[in-house]
N, C-alpha and C positions, 0 to 999 in steps of 0.2 A: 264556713259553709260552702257545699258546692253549690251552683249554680248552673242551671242546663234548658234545654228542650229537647221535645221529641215531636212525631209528628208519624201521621199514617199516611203519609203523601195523598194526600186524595186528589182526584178530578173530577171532584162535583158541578155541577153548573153553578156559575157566578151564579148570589141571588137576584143580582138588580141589572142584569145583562141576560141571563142565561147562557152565556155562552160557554162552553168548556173546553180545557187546555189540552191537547193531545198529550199522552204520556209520554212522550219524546220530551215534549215542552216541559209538561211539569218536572222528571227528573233534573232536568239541564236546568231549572228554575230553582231547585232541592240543592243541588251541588252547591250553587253561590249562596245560598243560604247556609250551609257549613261551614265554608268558608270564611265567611263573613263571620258567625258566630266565634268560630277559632282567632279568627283578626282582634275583634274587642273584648276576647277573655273570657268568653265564657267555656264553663268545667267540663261537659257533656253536652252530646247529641243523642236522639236516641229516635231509632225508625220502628214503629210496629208493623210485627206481622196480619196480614190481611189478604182473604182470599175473595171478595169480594168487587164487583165490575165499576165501586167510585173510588179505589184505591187501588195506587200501583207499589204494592210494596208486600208484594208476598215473598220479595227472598231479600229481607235486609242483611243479610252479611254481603251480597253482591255489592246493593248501593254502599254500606258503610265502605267496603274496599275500594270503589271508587273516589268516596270522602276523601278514605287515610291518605292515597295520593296527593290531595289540596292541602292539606293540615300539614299543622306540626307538634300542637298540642292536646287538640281538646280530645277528650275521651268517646270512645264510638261503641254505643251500644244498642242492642235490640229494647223493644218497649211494648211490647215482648215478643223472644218465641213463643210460639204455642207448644210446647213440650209435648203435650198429648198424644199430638197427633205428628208427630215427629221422632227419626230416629235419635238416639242420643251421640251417636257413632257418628254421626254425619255433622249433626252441629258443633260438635264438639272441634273435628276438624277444620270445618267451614271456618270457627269464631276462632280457633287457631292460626287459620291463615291468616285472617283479619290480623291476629297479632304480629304474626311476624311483616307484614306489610306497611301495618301503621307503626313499629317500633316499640311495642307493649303498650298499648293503647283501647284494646279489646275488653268488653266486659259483654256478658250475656244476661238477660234479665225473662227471668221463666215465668211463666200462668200455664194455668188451665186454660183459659180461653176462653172472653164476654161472647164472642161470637163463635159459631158451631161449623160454618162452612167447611175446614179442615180437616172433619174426622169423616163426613162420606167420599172426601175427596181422595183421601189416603185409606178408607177403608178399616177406619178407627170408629166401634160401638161408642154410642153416646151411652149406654148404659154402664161403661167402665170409663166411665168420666176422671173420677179421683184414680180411680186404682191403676189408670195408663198415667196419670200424672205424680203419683207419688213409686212407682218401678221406674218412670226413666228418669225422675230426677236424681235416683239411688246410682240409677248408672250414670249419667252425666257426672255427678261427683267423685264415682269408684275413675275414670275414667282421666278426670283432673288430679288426681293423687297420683297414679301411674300408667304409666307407657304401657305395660303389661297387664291384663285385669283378667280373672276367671270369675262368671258369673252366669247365674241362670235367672228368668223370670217367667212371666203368663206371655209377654207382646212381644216379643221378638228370637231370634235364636241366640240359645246360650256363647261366650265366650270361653274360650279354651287358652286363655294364656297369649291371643291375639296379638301382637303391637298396634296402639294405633297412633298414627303420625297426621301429621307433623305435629311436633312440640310446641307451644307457643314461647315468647321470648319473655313473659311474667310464669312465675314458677306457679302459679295459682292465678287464672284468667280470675275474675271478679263474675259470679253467682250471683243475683238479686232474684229473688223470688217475691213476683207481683202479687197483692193482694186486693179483692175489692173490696170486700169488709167481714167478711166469713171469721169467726172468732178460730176456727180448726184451721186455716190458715195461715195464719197470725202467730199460731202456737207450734207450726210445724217449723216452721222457717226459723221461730225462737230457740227450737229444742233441735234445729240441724247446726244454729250457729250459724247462718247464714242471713245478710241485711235485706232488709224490706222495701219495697216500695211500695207505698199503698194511696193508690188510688182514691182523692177525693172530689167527685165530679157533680156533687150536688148534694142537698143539703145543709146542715149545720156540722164544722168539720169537727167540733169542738167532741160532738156525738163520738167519733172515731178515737179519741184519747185511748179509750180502755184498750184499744186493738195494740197501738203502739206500747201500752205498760206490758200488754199480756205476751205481747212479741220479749221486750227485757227479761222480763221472769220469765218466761221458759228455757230460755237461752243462760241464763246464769242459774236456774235449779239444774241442768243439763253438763253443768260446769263449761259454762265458754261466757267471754268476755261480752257485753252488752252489745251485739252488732248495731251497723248503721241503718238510720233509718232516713227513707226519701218519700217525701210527698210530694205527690204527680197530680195536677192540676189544670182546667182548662182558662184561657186568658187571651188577653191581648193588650198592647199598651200602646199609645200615640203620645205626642208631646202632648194634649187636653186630654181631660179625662172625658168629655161629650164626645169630641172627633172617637178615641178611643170605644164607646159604647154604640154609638149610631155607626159605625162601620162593621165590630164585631157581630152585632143585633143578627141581620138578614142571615149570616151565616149559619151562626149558632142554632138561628132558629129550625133553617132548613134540615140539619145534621139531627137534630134535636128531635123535631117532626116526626121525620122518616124513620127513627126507631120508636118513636112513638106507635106510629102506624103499626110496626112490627112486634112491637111489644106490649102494648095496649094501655101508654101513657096518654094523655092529653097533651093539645098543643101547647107550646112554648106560650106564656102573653111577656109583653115588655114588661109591667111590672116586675113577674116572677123574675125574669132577668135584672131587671136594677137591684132587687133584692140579692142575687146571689153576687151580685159586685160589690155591696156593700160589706164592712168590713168584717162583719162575723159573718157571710154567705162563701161559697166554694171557689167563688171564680173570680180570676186575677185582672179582670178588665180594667181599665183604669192607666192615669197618670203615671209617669216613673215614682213619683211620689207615693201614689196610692199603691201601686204593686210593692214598694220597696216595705210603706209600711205594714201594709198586710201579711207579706213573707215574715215579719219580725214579729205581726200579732203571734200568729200561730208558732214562730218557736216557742214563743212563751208558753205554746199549750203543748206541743209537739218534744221539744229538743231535737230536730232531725238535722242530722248533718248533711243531707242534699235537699234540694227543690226542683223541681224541673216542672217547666212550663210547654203546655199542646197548644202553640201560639196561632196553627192554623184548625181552627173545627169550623170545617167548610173552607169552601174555597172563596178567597180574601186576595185585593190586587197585588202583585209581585213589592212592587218598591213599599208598599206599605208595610209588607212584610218584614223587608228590609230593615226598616226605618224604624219596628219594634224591635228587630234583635239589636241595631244598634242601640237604641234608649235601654237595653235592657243589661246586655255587657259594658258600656260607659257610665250609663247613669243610676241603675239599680242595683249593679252585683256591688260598684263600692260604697253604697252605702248599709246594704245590707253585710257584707265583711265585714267593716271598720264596726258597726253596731255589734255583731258576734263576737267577734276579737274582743272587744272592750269588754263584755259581759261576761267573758269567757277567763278574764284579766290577763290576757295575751297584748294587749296595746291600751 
């Protein structure tokens, strides 16, 4: 299994300081955090797109390029673009360079988009929400098959046989098409033959099964092989699983709130939180122990061949950061392999 994080760089205010990082800082704080990730093994990175004034990460192929520089192995991908509201001619090259940069290293991971900010900014109708996401993704893919594409749609001007460069150094950059629980989703991605990530950031994940079956069966009624599937989750891990919980808390809460506010949830309470750390709830808070075995409950519900952890929701001190990706590359990704391998009768 792979193992990974991603992260929308945010500069929220500390909960228990208020104070917040200049995006100078936070970047240059982001960078050793990849770094580091890539030192103790872990599979993936992954930066989401965000147009919004507590995140600084509206153009992650930039940051990942600056990553591939520090690296030498882990995998750098978006979490996600927002496809929608973007060209596909553009990303395509953008996450191309990325490849050629970091050495075939590039993967792209497409959405619709939980948040909206991006379509009046680019001047994209939220009333052709699906239908700008399901044309560029048709071109993003004509686009990854070849150099040369002729094609027409509704959002952008047609191709005429165009080249578009540069190549990337993988003959097929890696596609992940994000899901949040949408069954049409699910099914689109299964019947393009293209792997999943889906999104589970609360509730009971066990609920999401069906989405994952329905992803397989599409994809093999479509004739193509059972793609991969990643569960994208939010967490955090300290050597206690208390340190771990009373640190994450303030953050979570704040992040949590303020779409609250905006979307008409209720506040966070601490219970609802220890419940979603507990081992059938959504979030990976906890012990290396507790996260390792929680990653293993849900393969058994899942079978997904990646995990990836949103280690910061909210903004959390730098070395403590740190100090979960190490517990997470040293102490959870081998026990969660050697447990997969085994099951899998690879070891």
């Amino acid at each position: 299994m792979e193992l990974g994080i991603y992260t929308f760089v945010e500069t929220t205010p500390d909960p228990v300081t208020g104070a917040r990082l200049s995006p100078e800082q936070r970047i240059r704080d982001l960078l050793e955090e990849i770094e580091l990730a890539d030192q103790v093994g872990l599979d993936v990175f992954g930066i989401g797109e965000h147009h919004r004034p507590e995140y600084v990460s509206s153009a992650p192929a930039v940051i990942l390029a600056a990553a591939a520089a520090r690296t030498r192995r882990i995998r750098l991908t978006s979490a996600v673009t927002v496809l929608s509201s973007d060209d596909p001619v553009r990303v395509f090259q953008q996450f191309a360079t990325l490849d050629l940069i970091s050495g075939g290293r590039a993967e792209i991971m497409v959405g619709r988009g939980s948040f909206i900010e991006s379509f009046p900014l680019f001047g994209c109708d939220l009333n052709d929400y699906d239908a700008l996401f399901a044309e560029k993704l048709d071109l993003l893919l004509r686009l990854r098959e070849s150099e040369h594409v002729t094609w027409e749609g509704r959002f952008r001007p047609p191709l005429t046989g165009q080249g578009v460069y540069p190549r990337p150094v993988q003959q097929k950059i890696p596609i992940w098409v994000a899901v949040g629980g949408t069954q049409y989703s699910a099914a689109r991605a299964g019947a393009l033959g293209l792997p999943m990530a889906l999104a589970i950031i609360g509730g009971l994940p066990e609920r999401f099964r069906p989405l994952a079956e329905l992803h397989r069966k599409a994809a093999v009624m479509n004739g193509h092989e059972p793609p991969a599937l990643s569960i994208n989750s939010h967490g955090f891990i300290a050597d206690r699983s208390q340190d771990a919980a009373d640190l994450a808390f303030p953050a979570f809460k704040a992040v949590m709130d303020q779409l609250g506010r905006e979307r008409g949830w209720p506040p966070m309470t601490r219970a609802q939180f220890e419940a979603s750390r507990s081992l059938r709830g959504a979030d990976f808070v906890g012990s290396p122990q507790e996260v390792a075995e929680k990653i293993l409950y849900q393969h058994e519900l899942f079978g997904h061949q990646r995990f990836l952890l949103q280690l910061t929701v909210g903004s959390l001190p730098h070395d403590k950061v740190l100090r979960a990706i190490e517990l997470f590359g040293t102490q959870v990704a081998p026990v969660v392999r050697k447990a997969v391998a085994r099951k899998q009768g690879r070891a």
